[in-house]
C-alpha positions as CSV (number, residue, x, y, z in Angstrom):
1,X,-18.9,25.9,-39.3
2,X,-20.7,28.8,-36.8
3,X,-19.0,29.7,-34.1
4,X,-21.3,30.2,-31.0
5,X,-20.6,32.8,-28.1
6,X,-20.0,30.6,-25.3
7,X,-21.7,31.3,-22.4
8,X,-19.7,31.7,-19.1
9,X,-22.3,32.9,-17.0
10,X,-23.9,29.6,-16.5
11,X,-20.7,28.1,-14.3
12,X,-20.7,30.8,-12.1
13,X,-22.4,31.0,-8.5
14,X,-26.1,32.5,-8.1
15,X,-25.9,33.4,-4.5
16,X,-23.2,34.7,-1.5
17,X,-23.8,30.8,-0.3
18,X,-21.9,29.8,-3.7
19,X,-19.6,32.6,-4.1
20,X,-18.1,31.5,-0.6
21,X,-18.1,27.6,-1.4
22,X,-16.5,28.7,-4.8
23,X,-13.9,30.9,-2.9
24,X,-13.1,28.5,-0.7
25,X,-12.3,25.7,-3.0
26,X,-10.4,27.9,-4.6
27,X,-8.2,28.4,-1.3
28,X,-8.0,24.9,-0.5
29,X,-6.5,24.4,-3.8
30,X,-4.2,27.0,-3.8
31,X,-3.0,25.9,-0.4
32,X,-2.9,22.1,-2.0
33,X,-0.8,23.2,-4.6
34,X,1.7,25.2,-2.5
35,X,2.3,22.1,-0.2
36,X,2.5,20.0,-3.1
37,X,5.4,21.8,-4.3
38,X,7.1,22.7,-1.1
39,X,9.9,19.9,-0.3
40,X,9.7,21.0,3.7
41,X,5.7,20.6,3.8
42,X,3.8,18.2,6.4
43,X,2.5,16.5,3.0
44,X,5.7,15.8,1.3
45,X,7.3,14.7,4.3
46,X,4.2,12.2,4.6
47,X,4.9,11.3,0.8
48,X,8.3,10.5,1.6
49,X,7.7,8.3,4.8
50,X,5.2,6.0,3.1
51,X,7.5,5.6,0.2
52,X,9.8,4.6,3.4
53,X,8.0,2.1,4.5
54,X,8.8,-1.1,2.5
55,X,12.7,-0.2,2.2
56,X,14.1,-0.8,5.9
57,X,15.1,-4.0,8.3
58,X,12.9,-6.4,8.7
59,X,12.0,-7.0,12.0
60,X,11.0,-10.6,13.7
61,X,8.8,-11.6,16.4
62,X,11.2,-14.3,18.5
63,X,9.5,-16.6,21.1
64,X,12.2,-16.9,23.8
65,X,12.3,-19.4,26.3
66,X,15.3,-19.0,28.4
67,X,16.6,-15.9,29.9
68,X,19.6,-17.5,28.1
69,X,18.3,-17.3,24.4
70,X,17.7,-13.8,25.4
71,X,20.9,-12.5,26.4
72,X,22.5,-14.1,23.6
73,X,19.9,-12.7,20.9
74,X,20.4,-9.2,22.6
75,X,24.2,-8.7,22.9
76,X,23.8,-10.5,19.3
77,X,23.2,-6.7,17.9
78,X,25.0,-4.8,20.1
79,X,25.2,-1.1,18.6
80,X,22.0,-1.1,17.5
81,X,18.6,-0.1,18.6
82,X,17.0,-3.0,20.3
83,X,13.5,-3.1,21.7
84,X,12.2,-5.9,24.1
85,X,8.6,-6.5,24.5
86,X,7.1,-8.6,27.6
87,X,3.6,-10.3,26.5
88,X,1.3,-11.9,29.2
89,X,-1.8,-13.5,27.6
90,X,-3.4,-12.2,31.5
């Protein structure tokens, strides 16, 4: 079994173009990482909100037709946020 010198040079960049791709990646990953790890980050608060997603209240579409079936489905959830959309197909 020979053991060959391996050679590194190869994988490195030729010209300033490469050197400052190289650097860069090399940035953006250190940045990456830093996020990655940091609980108050943009990305692990975007992490957390999609994991979010499927877990709350369910909210249905109800096709009223009375002002009556309106109040009644309204003062139905009194204390909680309520939202009431007006549609016009015009």
């Amino acid at each position: 079994m020979s053991c060959e010198p391996v050679n590194v040079t190869r994988h490195l960049p030729k010209t300033r173009g490469g050197w400052l791709k190289a650097s860069l990646f090399a940035v953006v990953l250190l940045v990456a990482g830093y996020q990655a790890g940091n609980p108050h980050s943009y990305f692990s608060e975007a992490v957390t909100r999609l994991r979010e997603t499927n877990s709350g209240p369910r909210a249905d579409l109800t096709n009223l037709r009375s002002i009556d079936q309106l109040k009644g489905a309204f003062n139905q959830d009194a204390g909680h946020p309520r939202l009431i959309l007006l549609l016009s197909p015009t």
